[in-house]
N, C-alpha and C positions, 0 to 999 in steps of 0.2 A: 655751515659757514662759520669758521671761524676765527677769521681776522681779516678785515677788511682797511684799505689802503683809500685815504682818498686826497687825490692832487688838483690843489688848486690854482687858477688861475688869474694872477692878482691883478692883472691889467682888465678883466672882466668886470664891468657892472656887476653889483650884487653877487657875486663867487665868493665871497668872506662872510657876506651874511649867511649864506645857505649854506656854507659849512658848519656856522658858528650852532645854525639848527640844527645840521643834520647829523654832526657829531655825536650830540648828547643823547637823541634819538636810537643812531645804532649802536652808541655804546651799550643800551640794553639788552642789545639783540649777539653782540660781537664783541670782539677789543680790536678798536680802531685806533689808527696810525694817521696821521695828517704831514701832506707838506707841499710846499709852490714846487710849479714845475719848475725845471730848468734843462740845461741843455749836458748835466753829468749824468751818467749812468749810475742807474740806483739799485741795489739788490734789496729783494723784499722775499717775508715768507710768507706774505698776505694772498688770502686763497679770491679774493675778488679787488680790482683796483675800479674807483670811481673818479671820473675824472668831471671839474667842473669848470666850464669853459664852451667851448666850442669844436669845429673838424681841427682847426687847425691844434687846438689845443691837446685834441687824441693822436696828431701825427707827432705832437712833443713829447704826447707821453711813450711812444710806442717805440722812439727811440729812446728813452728814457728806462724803459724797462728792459733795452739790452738783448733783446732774444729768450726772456721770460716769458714762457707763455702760461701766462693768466688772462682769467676775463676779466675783459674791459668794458664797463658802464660809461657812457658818455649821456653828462644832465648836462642840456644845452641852456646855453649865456650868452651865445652869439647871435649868426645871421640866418646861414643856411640848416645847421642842424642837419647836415646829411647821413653825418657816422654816429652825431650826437642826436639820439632820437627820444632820447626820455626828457620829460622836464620830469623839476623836484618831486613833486605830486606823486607822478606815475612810478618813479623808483621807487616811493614809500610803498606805493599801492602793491605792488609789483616783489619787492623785495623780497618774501618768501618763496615767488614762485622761483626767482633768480636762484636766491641761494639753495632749493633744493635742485637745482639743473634743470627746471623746464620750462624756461625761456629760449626761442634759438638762439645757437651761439655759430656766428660766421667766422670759418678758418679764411682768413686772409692773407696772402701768400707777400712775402718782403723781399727785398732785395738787397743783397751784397754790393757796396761799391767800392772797390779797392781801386787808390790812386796811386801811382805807381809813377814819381817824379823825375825827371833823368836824372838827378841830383837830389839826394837824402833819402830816408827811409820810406820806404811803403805805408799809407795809412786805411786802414777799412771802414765803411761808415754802413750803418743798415738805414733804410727806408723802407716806409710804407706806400708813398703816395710814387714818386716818381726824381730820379737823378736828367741834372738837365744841363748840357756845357752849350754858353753862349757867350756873347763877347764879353770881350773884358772894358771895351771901351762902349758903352750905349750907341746904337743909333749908326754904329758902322759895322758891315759883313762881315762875318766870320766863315774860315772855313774847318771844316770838320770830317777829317775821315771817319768811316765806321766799318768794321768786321766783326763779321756773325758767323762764331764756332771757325774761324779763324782762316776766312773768305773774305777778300775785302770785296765790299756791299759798292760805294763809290766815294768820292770826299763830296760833301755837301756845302754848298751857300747860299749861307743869310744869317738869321739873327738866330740859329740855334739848334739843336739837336736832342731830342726829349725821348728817354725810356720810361714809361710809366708802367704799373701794375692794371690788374683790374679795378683796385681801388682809387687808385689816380687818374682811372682813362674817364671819370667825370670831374676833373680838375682844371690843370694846364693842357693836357693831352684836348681834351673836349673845346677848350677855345681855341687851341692850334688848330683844328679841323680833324683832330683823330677821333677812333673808333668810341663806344663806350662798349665796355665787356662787362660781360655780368660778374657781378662778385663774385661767386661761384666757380668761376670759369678759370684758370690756368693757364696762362700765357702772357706775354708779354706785347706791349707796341712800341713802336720805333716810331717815332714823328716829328719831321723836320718843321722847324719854327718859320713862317716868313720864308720859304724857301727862294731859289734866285733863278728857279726853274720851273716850269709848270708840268714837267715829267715828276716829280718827286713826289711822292702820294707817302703814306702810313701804311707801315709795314707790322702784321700783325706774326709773333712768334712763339714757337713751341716754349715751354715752361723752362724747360733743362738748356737750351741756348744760354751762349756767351757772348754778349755783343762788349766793342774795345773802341772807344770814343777817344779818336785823339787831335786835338787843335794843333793845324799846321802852315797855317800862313794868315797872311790880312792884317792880323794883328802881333803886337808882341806878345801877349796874353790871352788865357780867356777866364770864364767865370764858373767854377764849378758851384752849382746849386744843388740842395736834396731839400726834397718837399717843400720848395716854397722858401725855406728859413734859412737853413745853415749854410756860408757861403762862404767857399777857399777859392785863392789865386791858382791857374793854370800855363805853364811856361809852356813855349811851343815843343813837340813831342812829348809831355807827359803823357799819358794813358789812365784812363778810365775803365778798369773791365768790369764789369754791371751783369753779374749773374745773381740768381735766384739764391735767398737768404735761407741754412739750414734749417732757422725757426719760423714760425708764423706767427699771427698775431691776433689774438681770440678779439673778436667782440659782442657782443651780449646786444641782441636785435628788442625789438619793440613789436612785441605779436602781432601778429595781424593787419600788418602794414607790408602788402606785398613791394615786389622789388619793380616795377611799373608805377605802381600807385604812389611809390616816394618818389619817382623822377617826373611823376605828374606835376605833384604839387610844387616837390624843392624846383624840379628847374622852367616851370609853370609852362610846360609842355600844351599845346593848343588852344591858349591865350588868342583873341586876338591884339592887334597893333596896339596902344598905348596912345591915344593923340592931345596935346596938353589945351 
């Protein structure tokens, strides 16, 4: 290992202190790089990036990193800590076995979204978690055709239209009522938001599909969303076509924490009720 990248998180509790540590630490071990995330693309030649924050914080950096694929360390500062599985401690403890390669590392599969405006140029955006078109106005119906490998599937209504990964199918996808895939797994889900029908269920898809998301009535607008954060306007007949991204997106696991045993915990799986 030798050079190490690490992005911080400045709206994070303590993400500045634990860089201000963790700096001077690896710079004995590395030559490290420091800087906030943000939402431009950064080219690096740093052979591990660490990111300090939180999930949401790894889905900035992962479009951040552009289609570089290096492993990604997430020291969690947040809630869930689902992609962020190290705190500070364990990276330390942990760092050499990282940096000789034997920690798992999960290939996590991203996605292309090319929007495609009836007016102006074409723009591409990658994601990790999930591309979601919903209204542009809150709280009133949207409708949404969708085609898959260039079949139209039906147009849909209600509050939305959601393609997530397997990474994201424990996100938005999971409170919509869609599947959860294993990270491992390779495919894609289709999952209408709030739908305005009780036929419309979550459609799970091969990996190499082309699904083409276009808002066509209801509203004048709608809302194009990617992973939660990055949000552009959608005119009626624009197009969304959301295929599988050529790179993928390394992330550096925490041994021995199987893939059960963290949906136990993070999403407190057979709990019972809560009564105050």
């Amino acid at each position: 290992m030798k050079h190490v990248l690490i992005l911080i998180n400045p709206e994070k509790a303590g993400a500045r202190e634990v860089s201000q540590t963790l700096c001077p630490w690896l710079g004995d071990r590395a030559k490290v790089d420091a800087a906030e995330l943000s939402d431009q693309p950064l080219r690096t030649a740093a052979d591990l990036v660490v990111v300090l924050g939180g999930d949401g914080s790894i889905l900035r950096a992962a479009r951040m990193l552009a289609g570089q694929e290096i492993p990604v360390v997430g020291i969690n500062m947040g809630k869930l800590g689902y992609l962020a599985e190290f705190s500070a401690e364990e990276f330390c403890q942990k760092f050499e076995a990282i940096a000789a390669g034997r920690m798992p590392l999960s290939r996590r599969m991203m996605l292309s979204a090319r929007c495609e405006p009836c007016a102006g140029s074409p723009k591409e955006h990658l994601v990790l978690n999930d591309v979601l078109v919903a209204g542009g106005t809150p709280h009133r119906m949207l409708a949404v055709s969708a085609a898959i490998d260039g079949e139209l599937v039906t147009t849909y209504f209600g509050d939305g239209l959601l393609v997530a990964t397997p990474t994201g199918s424990t996100a938005y996808c999971l409170a919509a009522g869609g599947p959860v895939l294993a990270p491992g797994l390779e495919a894609l889900a289709l999952v209408p938001v709030c739908p305005h029908s009780l036929t419309h269920r979550p459609i799970v898809l091969r990996p190499e599909s082309e699904v083409v998301l276009e808002p066509c009535g209801l509203q004048k607008e709608a809302m194009l969303v990617l992973d939660g954060q990055d949000r552009g306007r959608l005119a009626r007949g624009d197009r969304v076509r959301i295929r599988r991204a050529a790179n993928s997106f390394l992330l550096v696991q925490n041994g021995g924490r199987p893939i059960f045993s963290t949906l136990r915990e993070k999403l407190q799986w057979g709990l019972g009720p809560r009564y105050g």
